[in-house]
N, C-alpha and C positions, 0 to 999 in steps of 0.2 A: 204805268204808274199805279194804276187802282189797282191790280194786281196784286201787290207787292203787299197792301197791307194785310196783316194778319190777324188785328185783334176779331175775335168772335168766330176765326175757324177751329178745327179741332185736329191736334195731329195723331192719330192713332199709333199706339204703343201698350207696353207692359212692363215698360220701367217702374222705377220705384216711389217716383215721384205722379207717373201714370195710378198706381194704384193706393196713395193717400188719400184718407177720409176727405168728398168735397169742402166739408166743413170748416177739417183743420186745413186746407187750401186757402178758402174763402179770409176766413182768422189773419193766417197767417199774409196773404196778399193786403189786408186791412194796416194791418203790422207795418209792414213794408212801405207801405204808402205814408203814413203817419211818420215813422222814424225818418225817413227818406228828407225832410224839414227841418229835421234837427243836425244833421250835418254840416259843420260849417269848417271844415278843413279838408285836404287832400289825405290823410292819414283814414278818414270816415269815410270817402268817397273810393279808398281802395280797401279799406272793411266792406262795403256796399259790390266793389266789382268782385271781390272775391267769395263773396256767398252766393251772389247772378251765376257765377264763373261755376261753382259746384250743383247749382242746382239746374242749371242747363246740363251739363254732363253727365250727370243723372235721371236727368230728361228723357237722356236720346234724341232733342230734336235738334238739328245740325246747325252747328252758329249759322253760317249762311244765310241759311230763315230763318232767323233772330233778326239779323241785320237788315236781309230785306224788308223789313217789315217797317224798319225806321226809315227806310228812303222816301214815303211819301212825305216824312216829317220833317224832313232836313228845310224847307224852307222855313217854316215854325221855328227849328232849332236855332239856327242862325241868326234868323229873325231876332228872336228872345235873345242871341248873345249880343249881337252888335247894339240892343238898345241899351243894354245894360251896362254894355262897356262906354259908353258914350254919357248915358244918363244916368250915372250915378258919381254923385258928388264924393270928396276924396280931395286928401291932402298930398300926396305923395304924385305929384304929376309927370308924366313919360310926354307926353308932346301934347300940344297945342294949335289947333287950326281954326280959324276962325269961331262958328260957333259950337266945337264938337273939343270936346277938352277928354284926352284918356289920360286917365291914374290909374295905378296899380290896386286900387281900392276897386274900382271897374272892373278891370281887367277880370280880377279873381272871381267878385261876382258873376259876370257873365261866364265864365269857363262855370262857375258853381249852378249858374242856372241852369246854362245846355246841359251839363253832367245830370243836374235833377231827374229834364224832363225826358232825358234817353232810357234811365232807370227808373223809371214810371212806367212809361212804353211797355220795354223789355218786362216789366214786373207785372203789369197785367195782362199783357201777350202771353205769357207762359201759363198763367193762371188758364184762360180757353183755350189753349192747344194741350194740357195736360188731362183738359176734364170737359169729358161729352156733357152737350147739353143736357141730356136727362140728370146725370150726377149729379150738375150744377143745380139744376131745377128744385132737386130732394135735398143738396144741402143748402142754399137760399131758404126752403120750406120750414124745414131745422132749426135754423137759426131764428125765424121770424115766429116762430110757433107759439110764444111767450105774449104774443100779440092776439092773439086767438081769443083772450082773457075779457076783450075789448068789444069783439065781432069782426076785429080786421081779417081781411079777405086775403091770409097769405096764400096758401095756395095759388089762388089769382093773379096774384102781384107777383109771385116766383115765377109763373108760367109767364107773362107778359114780359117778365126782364129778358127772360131766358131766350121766348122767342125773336125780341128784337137784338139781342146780341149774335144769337144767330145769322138774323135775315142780314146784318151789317156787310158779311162777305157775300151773298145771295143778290143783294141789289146794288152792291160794287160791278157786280160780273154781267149785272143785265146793264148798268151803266155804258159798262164797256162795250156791250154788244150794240148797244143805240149807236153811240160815240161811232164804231164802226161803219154802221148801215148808212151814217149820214156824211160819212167821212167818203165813202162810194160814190156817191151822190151829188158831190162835189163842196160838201161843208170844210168849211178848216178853222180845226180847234189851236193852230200850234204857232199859228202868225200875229203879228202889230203886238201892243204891250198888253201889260195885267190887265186894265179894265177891259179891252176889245175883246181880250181871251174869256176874262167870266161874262162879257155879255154874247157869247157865242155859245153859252154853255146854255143860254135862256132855255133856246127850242129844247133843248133834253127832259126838261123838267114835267113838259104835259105829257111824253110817254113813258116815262119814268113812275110818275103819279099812276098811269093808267095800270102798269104792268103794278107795283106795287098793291092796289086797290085788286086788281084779279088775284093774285096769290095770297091776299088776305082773304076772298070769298072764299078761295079753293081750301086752302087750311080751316075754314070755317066749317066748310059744308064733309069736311074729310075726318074734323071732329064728332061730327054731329049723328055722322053714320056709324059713328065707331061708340056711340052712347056716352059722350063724353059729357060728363054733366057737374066736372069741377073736384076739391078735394071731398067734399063728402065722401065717408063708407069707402073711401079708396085707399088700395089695396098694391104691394109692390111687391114684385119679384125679388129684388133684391134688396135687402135692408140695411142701413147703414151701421157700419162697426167701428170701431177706434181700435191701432192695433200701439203695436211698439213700436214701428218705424213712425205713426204718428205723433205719438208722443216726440220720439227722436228728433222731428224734423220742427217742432212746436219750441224744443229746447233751444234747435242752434239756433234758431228765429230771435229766442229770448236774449242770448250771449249777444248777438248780435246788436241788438236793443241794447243793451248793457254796453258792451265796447263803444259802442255810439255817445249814447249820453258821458260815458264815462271821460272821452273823446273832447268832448264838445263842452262840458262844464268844468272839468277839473284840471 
């Protein structure tokens, strides 16, 4: 199951959406998050899968891992549908059982919530598997550079987000390998209900901390030989550009925006 999720890995490619300015990425995933709120119909929600639908396909990364990514969340999803369909009041009522009343008023809401937070998911999944963490790092820098004005320590702040989005799949995977070692040993994660299961999970936590606290000295000290002494006077190989396909992909973001609102108020 930890496996499965994908936000904060990176899927290497040279698709077209692989070689978009991180910035207009960054932008444009902001967009997407924002607009994604103002959908209140099935009409916006297949605006929404049909622009996911092309920009996965341009991707190149395989629906497949799309989808696996959402499986860790399907409890979450669920979760969020059934309270919604249950607890949300509504005139229009489909049945009645003691203290759990569904209306179609529910109903819609919760299919409108799961839908939200699958294309949340999927919308910032694609953002890290389209764009290495360096990219990110320089367009995060980019973007906050305005701040510079202040003494804010972007640079810092870029490298710190980036490295933890990073480490997200890194200490999923050392999860997993504990999980295993104790699973040998005669632990078991998979029996008795929810509480037993997360207090089974306790023991993980102090070699989990451990290995986490070593691969943060080890990236310290790997910095450190390497003269790393922050953005001052620093210097990149590669420099960020805006082309045409960035603009291009800026645009359908905006129509997109635009069918939505237009969708949704008028």
């Amino acid at each position: 199951m930890l496996k499965d999720i994908t936000i904060g890995q990176f899927f290497p490619g040279e698709s077209s959406i692989h070689r978009l300015d991180p910035r207009i990425k960054i932008i444009i995933t902001l967009i997407f998050i924002v607009i994604i709120f103002f959908v209140k119909s099935f009409i916006g929600y297949a605006m929404i899968l049909a622009y996911m639908s092309l920009a996965v396909f341009l991707s190149g990364v395989p629906v497949r891992y799309m989808l696996r990514g959402l499986k860790p969340l399907l409890f979450i999803i669920l979760l969020t549908f059934f309270i919604n369909i249950f607890f949300t009041s509504g005139e229009n009522i489909i049945f009645k059982f003691w203290f759990l009343t569904l209306t179609q008023e529910g109903l819609l809401q919760g299919i409108f919530m799961g839908l939200r937070l699958i294309f949340l998911v999927a919308g910032t999944s694609l953002l890290t598997l389209t764009t290495s963490p360096i990219a990110l790092t320089d367009g995060i820098e980019h973007l906050l550079k305005p701040l510079k004005v202040i003494r804010f320590p972007v640079h810092e702040l870029a490298m710190m987000m980036t490295i933890a989005l990073r480490f997200i799949p890194t200490l999923l995977e050392e999860t997993d390998k504990i999980m295993k070692a104790q699973m040998a040993r005669g632990a078991d994660f998979e029996s008795g209900n929810l509480f037993q299961r997360a207090k089974a999970l306790v023991p993980l936590l102090v070699p989990l901390f451990i290995s986490a606290f070593r691969r943060a000295d080890e990236l310290a000290m790997a910095m450190e030989s390497r003269c790393y002494r922050g953005g001052e006077n620093r210097t990149r190989m590669k420099t960020l550009k805006t082309a045409a396909r960035d603009y291009a992909a800026l645009a359908v973001t905006l129509l997109l925006v635009l069918g939505i609102l237009l969708n949704s108020y008028l």
